[in-house]
C-alpha positions as CSV (number, residue, x, y, z in Angstrom):
1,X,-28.8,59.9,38.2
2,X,-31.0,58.0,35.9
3,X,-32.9,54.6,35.5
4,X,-31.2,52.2,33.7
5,X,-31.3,48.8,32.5
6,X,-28.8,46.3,33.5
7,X,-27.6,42.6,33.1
8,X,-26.0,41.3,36.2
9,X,-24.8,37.8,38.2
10,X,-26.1,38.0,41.7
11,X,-24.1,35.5,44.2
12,X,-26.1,33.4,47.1
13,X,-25.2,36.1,49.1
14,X,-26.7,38.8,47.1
15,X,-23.4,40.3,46.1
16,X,-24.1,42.2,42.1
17,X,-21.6,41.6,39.8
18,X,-22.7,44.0,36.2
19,X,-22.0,42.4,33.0
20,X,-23.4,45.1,30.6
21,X,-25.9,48.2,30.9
22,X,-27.9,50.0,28.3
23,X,-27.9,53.6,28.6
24,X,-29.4,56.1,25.9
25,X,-29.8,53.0,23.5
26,X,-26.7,52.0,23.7
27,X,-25.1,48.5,25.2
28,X,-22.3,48.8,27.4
29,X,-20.4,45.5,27.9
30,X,-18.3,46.1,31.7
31,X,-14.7,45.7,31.1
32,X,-13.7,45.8,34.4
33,X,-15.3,46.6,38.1
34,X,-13.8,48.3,40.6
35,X,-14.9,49.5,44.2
36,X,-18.0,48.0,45.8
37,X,-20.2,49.5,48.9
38,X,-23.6,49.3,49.9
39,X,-25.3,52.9,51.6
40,X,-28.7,53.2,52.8
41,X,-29.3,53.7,49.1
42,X,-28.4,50.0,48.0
43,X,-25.5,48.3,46.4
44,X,-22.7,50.8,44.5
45,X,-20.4,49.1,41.8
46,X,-17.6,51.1,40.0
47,X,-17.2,49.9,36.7
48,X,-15.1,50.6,33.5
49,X,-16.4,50.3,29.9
50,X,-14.1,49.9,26.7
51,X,-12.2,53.2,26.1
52,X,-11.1,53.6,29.8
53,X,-15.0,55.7,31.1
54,X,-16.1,54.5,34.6
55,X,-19.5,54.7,36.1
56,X,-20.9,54.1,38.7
57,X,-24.1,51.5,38.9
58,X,-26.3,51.8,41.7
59,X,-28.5,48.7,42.7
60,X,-31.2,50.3,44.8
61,X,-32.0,47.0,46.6
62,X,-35.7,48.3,47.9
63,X,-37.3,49.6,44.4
64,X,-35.0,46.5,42.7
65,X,-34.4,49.3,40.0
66,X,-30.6,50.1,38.7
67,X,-28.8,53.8,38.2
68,X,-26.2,55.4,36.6
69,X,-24.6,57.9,38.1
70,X,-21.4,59.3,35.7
71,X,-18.1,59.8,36.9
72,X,-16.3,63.1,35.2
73,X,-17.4,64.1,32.1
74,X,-16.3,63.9,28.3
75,X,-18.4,63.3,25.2
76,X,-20.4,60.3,26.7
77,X,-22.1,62.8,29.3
78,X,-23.7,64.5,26.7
């Protein structure tokens, strides 16, 4: 899991909706998102980047800091 930076809408009632994240340098416009929750942990998002790779963003509500946790693995989690 690591720190990330990441642009997002936030609704009145604090729902997170990612429109990009930088990881490694890099900007990652979201394509798509997929499954939300929220855990003890914060606010979970599934989202898909161009090219078909998911990831899941974590919005950890109490340290207002995002993470990136991959999903799989291929030449992105390198």
């Amino acid at each position: 899991m690591e720190i990330i930076d990441v642009t997002a809408e936030f609704d009145s009632h604090g729902k997170v909706t990612p429109l990009k994240f930088i990881w490694r340098g890099i900007s990652f416009p979201v394509d798509s998102i997929g499954r939300r929750w929220e855990d003890n942990r914060g606010q979970h998002v599934l989202v898909m980047i161009t090219g078909g790779r998911a990831f899941e963003l974590l919005y950890a509500n109490n340290e207002r800091a995002w993470y990136l946790i991959p999903i799989g693995s291929g030449p992105l989690m390198a």
